[in-house]
C-alpha positions as CSV (number, residue, x, y, z in Angstrom):
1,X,68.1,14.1,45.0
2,X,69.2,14.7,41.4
3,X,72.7,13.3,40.5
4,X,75.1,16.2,40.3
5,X,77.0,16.0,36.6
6,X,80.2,17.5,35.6
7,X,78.2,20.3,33.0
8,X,76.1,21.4,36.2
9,X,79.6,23.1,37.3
10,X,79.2,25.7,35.1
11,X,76.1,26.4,36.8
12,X,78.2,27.3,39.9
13,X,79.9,30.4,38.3
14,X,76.4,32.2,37.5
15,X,75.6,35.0,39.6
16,X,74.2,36.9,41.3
17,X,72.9,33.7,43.3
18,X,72.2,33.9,47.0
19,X,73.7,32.0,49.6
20,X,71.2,29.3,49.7
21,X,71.5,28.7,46.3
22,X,75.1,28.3,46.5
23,X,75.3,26.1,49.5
24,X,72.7,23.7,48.1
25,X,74.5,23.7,44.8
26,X,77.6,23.1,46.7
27,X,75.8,20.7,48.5
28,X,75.3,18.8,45.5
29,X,78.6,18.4,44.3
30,X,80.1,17.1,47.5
31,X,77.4,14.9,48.2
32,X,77.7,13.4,45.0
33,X,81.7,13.5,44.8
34,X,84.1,10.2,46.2
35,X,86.4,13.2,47.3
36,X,87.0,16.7,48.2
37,X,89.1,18.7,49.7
38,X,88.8,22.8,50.7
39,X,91.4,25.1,50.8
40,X,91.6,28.7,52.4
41,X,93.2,30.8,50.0
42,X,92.3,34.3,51.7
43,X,90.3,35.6,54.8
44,X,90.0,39.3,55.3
45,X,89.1,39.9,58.7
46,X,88.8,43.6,58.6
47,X,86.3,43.3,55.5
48,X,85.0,39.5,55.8
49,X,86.1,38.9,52.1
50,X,87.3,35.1,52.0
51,X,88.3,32.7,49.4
52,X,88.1,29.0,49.6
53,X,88.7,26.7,46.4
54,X,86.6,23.6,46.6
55,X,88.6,20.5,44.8
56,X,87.4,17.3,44.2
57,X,86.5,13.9,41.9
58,X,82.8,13.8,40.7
59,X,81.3,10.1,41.1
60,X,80.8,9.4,37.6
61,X,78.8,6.1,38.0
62,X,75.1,5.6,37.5
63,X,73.4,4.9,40.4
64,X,71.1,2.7,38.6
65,X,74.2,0.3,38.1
66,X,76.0,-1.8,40.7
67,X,79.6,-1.1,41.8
């Protein structure tokens, strides 16, 4: 799996992208993060609109290099 670096979260904004897209790109970034937290900032239940802000710390170290 390609390391997720901090310029590839510009790539997150670009749209249209289809779901898939986004959850593998989301993916990505949490996989490759030492922390995250999620936070509901609006659910819509008559419509299904919902906002969740996704914060967290990238892992900046090479993998090729020992901790």
């Amino acid at each position: 799996m390609p390391r997720f670096r901090v310029n590839d979260l510009n790539h997150l904004e670009k749209s249209p992208t289809s779901p898939a897209t986004l959850r593998d790109k989301l993916g990505d970034l949490l996989v490759h993060s030492v922390a995250a937290q999620a936070q509901v900032e609006l659910v819509d239940r008559e419509t299904g609109e919902y906002r969740v802000v996704v914060q967290g710390t990238l892992d900046l170290e090479d993998p090729g290099q020992e901790r």
